[in-house]
C-alpha positions in Angstrom: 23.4 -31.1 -12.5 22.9 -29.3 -9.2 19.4 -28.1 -8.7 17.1 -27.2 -5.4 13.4 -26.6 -5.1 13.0 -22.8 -4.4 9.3 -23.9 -3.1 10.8 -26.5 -0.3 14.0 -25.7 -0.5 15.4 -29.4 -1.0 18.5 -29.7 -2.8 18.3 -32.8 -5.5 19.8 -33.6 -8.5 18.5 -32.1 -11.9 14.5 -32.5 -12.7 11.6 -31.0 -13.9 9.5 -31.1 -10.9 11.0 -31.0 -7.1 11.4 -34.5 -6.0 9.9 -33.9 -2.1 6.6 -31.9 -2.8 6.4 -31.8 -6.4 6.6 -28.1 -7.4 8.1 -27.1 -11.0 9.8 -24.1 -9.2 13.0 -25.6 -9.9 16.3 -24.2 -10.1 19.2 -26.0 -11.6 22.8 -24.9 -13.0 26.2 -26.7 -12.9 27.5 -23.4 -11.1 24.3 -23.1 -8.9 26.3 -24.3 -5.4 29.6 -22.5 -6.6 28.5 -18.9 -6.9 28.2 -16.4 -4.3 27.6 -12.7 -5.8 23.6 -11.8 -5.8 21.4 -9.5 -6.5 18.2 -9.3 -4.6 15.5 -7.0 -6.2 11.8 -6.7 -5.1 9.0 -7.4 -7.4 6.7 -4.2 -8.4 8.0 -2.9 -4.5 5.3 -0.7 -3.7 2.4 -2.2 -5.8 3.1 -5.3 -3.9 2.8 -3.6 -0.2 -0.1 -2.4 -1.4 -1.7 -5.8 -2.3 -0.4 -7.3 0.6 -2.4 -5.0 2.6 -5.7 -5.6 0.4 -6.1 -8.3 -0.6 -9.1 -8.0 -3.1 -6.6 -6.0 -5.4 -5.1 -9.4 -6.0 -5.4 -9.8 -9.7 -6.3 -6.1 -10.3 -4.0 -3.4 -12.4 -2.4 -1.3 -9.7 -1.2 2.0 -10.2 0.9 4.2 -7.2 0.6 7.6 -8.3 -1.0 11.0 -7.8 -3.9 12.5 -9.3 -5.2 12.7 -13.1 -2.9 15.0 -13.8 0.2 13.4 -11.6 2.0 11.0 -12.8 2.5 6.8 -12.4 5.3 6.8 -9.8 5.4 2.3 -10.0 2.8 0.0 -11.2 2.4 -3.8 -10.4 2.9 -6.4 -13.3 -1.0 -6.8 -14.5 -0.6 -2.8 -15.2 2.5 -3.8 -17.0 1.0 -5.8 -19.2 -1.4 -3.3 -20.4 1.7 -1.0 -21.3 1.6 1.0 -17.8 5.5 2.4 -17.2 7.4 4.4 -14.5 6.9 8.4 -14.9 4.0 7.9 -17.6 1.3 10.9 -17.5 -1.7 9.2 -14.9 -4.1 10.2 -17.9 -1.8 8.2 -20.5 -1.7 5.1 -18.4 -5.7 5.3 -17.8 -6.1 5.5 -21.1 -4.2 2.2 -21.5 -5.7 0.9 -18.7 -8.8 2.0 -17.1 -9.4 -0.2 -15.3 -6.5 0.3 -12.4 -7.2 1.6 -8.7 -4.7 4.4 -8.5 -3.5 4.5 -4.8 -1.8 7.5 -3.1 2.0 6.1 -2.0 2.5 5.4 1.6 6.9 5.8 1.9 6.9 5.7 5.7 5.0 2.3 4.8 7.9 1.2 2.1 10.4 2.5 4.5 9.4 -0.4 7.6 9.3 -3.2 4.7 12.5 -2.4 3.4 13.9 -2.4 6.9 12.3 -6.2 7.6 13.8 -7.1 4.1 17.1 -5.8 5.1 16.7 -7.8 8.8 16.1 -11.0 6.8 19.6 -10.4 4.6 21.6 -9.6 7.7 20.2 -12.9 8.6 22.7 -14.4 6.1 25.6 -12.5 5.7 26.6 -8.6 6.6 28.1 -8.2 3.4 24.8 -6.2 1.9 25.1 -3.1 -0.4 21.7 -1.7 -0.5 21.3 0.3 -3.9 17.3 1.4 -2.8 14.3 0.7 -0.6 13.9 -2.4 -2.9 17.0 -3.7 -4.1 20.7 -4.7 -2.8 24.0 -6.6 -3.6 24.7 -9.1 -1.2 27.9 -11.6 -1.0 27.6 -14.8 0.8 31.4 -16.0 0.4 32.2 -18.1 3.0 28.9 -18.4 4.8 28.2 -21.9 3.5 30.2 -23.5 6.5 28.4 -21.4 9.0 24.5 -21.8 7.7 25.4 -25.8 6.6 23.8 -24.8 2.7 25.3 -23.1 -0.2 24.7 -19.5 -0.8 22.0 -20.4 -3.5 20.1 -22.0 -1.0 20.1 -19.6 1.3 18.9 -17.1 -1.1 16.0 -19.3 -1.9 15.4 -19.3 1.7 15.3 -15.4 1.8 12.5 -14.9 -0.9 10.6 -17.7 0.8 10.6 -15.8 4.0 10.2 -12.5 2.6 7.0 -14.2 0.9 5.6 -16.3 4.2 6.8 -13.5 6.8 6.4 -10.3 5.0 3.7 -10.8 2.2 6.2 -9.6 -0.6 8.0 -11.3 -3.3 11.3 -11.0 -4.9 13.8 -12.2 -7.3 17.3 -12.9 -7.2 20.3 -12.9 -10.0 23.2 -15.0 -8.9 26.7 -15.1 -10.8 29.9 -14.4 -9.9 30.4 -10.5 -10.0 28.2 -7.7 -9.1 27.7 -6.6 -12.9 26.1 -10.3 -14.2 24.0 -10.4 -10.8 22.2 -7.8 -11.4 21.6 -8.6 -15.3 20.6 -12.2 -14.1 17.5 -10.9 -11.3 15.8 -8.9 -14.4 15.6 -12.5 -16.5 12.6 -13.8 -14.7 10.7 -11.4 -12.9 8.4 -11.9 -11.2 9.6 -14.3 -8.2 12.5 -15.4 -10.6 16.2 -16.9 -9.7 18.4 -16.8 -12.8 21.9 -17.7 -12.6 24.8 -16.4 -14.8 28.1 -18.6 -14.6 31.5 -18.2 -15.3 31.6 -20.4 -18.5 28.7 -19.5 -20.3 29.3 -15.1 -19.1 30.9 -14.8 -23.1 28.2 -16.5 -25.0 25.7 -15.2 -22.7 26.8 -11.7 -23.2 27.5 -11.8 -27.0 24.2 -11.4 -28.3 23.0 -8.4 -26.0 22.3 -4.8 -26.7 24.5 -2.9 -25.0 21.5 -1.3 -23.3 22.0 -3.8 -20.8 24.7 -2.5 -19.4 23.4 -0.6 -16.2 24.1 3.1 -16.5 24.7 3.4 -20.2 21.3 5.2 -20.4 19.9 6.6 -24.0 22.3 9.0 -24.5 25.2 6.4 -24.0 23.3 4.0 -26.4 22.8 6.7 -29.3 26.7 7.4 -28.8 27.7 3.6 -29.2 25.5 3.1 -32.1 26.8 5.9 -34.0 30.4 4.1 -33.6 28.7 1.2 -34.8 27.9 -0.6 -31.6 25.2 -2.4 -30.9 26.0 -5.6 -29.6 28.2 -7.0 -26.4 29.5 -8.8 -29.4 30.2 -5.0 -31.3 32.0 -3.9 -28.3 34.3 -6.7 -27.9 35.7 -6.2 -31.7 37.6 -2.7 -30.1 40.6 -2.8 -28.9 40.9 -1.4 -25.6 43.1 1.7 -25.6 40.7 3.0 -29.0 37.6 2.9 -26.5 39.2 4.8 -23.9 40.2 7.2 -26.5 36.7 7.3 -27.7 34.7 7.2 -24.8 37.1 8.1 -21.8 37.2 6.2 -18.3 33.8 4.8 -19.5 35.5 2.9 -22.7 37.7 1.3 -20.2 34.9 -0.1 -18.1 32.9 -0.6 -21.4 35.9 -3.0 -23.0 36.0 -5.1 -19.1 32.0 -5.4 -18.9 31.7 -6.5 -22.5 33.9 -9.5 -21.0 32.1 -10.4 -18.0 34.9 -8.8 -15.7 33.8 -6.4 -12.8 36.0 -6.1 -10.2 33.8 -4.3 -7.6 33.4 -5.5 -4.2 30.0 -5.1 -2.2 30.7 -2.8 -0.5 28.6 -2.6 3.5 28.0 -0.4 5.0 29.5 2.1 2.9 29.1 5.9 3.9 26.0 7.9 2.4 27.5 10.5 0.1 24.2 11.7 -1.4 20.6 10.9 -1.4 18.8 11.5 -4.4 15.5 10.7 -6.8 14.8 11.7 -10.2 12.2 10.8 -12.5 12.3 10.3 -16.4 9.1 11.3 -18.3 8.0 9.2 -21.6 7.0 12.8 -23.1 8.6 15.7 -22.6 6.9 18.6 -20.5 7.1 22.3 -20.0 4.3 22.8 -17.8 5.1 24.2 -14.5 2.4 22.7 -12.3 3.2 19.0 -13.2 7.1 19.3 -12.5 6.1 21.6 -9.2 4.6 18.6 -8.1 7.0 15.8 -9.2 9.5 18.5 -7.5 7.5 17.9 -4.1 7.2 13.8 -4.9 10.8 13.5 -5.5 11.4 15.8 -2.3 9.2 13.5 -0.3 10.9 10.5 -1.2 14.3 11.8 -0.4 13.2 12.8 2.9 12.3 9.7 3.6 15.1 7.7 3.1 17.1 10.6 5.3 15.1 9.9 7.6 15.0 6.3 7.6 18.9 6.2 7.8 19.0 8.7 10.5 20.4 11.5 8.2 20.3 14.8 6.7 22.0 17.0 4.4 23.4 20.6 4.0 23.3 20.6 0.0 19.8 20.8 -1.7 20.0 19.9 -5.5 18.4 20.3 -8.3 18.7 18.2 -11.6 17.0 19.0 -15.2 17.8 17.8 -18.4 15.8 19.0 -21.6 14.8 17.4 -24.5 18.2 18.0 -26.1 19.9 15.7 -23.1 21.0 18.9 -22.4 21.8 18.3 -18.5 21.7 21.3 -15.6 22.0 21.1 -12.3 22.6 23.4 -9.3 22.8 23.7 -6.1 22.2 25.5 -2.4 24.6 24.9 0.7 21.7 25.3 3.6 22.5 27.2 6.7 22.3 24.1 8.3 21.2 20.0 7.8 17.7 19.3 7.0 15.5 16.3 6.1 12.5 17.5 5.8 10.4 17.0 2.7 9.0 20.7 3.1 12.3 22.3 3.3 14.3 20.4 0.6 11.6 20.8 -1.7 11.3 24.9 -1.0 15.0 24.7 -1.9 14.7 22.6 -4.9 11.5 25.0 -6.2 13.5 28.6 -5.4 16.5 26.7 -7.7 13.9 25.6 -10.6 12.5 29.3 -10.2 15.5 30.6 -10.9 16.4 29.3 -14.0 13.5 31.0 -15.5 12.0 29.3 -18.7 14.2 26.1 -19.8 11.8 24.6 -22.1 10.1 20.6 -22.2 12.1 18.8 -20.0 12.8 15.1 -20.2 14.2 14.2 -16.7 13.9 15.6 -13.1 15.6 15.1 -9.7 16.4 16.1 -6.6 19.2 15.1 -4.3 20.4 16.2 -1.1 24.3 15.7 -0.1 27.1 16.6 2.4 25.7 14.0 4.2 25.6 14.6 8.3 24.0 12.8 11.1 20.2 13.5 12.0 20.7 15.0 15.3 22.4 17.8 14.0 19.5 18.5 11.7 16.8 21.3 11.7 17.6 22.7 15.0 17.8 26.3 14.3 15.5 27.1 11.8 15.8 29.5 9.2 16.6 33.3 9.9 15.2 34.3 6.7 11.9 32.3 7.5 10.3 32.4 10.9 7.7 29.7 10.3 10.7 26.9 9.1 10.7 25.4 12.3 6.7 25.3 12.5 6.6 23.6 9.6 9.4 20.9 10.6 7.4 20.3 13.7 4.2 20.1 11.7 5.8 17.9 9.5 7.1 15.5 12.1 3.5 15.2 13.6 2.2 14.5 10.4 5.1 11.9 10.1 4.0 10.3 13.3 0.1 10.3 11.8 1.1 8.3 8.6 3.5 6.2 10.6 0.4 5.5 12.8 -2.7 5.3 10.0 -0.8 5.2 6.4 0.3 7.7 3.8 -3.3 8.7 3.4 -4.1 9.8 6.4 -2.1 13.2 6.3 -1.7 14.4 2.1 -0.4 17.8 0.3 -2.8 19.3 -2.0 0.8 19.8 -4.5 1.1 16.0 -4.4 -1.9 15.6 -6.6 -0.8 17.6 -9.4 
């Protein structure tokens, strides 16, 4: 059976341990040489950065996140273990762990990894479909003629270097379509390589919730259960025209997914239609101050990526769902591009102000869209506010600051709530 050391990188025949340098980090699969489709996805992204950076924080619980009364935006895998999640109240997760050094976010710092990530995948093929700062699709088909080694070689390669070069680590899901790719990089995280092939995808699937479908969400779970599926295996039993009657266009991709079938190139270099963030809480909130400052966070983040692509936007939106799953969303055409964190989040807060009391809210998010190029952004100002374009300058100086000394060095008294 095909197998390589992911520590060396020796290809060998099938073993426990590699047969060069000894090391049980062994990958082996009768597909493993035949498969080109992967998903690349960063361990703990921004927890890890952070460690990198300090060392002594090694084996510590890391939280990124605001202040007592913020919330946890990522933690690293020791905080994970102690029950620490994604959008948990800061004053939940301390409870559970109180132990963890909370650190402030540094996303110009994120930004310049992600970029060296994305150097070392263009490296091996320019086929790359970046889905965040942290993660991408990447096909190698037909690069094993020009590198001389298989595409899961080469992958092995590129966490190795990301580890050596860059101080990060990462896993990768290999199979042979974009859907069991990224299924198969969530098997063994941390610094994991799982591989899904073509003749085990229908016994592999069978037994899964359907949860595990990406995008299905809670809502999408509830609704399948109350049909009386639960299972991969449940969702096969339909015939395909009754789930398309049942659950529209999604019943259709439903009834292929439940059968390992995804048709969906990566797709490089693919315009930006939208930049967005959203963040889902594990308890519902209605107070003001704590979604005024995830309103800011998320508005931050955004405007980071813009500007790390070179973009900007002329739509500002706003996205709230309540504790019902009740979903609203609206939206302000600006009089012209921004990406700046102060302006897209003064647009965001005027459209949250408007809708007057919604109730606890489960999920927000902000996006930008209409997509345009930087240069055309943030020139004139706004008419109806004469300090806009004191601001934007402020903001790029502060920009340069953090670029220059970290995240830290420059921070909003709002991004503490």
């Amino acid at each position: 059976m095909p197998a390589m050391c992911r520590q060396c990188l020796t290809a060998f025949e099938a073993g426990t341990r590699c047969p060069s340098c000894r090391s049980p980090r062994v990958t082996s699969h009768p597909e493993l040489f035949d498969l080109a489709i992967a998903h690349m996805d960063c361990d703990a992204f921004y927890a890890s950065v952070e460690k990198r950076d300090r060392p002594e924080l090694a084996d510590k619980p890391v939280i990124i996140g605001g202040g007592r009364r913020g919330v946890v935006s990522t933690c690293c895998y020791v905080a994970r273990i102690r029950g620490v999640r994604s959008a948990m109240p800061m004053f939940k997760a301390l409870e559970l762990c109180p132990d963890a050094v909370i650190i402030k976010g540094r996303m110009d710092l994120y930004v310049e990894v992600s970029r060296q990530v994305r150097a070392m995948m263009e490296d091996l093929t320019p086929a790359i479909e970046p889905l965040s700062l942290d993660e991408a699709f990447l096909d190698l088909t037909g690069t094993a003629r020009l590198h001389g080694a298989p595409p899961a070689l080469m992958l092995a390669r590129l966490t190795k270097r990301m580890r050596d070069e860059i101080g990060i680590t990462g896993s990768i899901g290999l199979s042979h379509n974009k859907f069991l790719a990224k299924i198969a990089s969530d098997l063994d995280k941390p610094r994991g390589f799982s591989v899904i092939g073509r003749a085990e995808t229908a016994a592999f699937l069978a037994p899964k919730k359907v949860g595990i479908i990406h995008g299905i969400g809670l809502v999408g779970e509830e609704s399948l259960r109350r049909a009386g599926i639960e299972t991969i295996a449940d969702l096969r039993r339909w015939d395909r025209r009754d789930l398309a009657r049942r659950f529209g266009a999604m019943g259709d991709r439903l009834w292929h997914l439940a059968r390992g079938e995804d048709h969906r190139g990566v797709r490089a270099n693919r315009p930006v239609k939208s930049i967005s963030k959203e963040t889902t809480f594990r308890e519902d909130t209605a107070d003001r101050d704590i979604l005024d400052g995830h309103l800011w966070r998320l508005s931050e983040q955004v405007s980071a990526r813009a500007k790390a692509k070179g973009s900007a936007g002329r739509v500002v939106t706003l996205k709230l769902k309540h504790a019902d799953f009740a979903t609203v969303t609206r939206r302000r055409v600006l009089s012209e591009p921004t990406q700046m964190a102060d302006r897209i989040y003064r647009e965001a807060r005027a459209l949250f102000d408007a809708l007057g009391q919604t109730g606890p809210a489960r999920l927000i998010g902000v996006g930008l869209s209409d997509i345009v190029a930087a240069d055309l952004a943030d020139r004139a100002g706004d008419l109806l506010d004469p300090d806009a374009l004191r601001r934007a300058g402020a903001e790029r100086a502060a920009d340069a600051i953090r670029a220059r000394f970290g995240d830290a060095a420059i921070v909003k008294g709002r991004a503490l709530r």
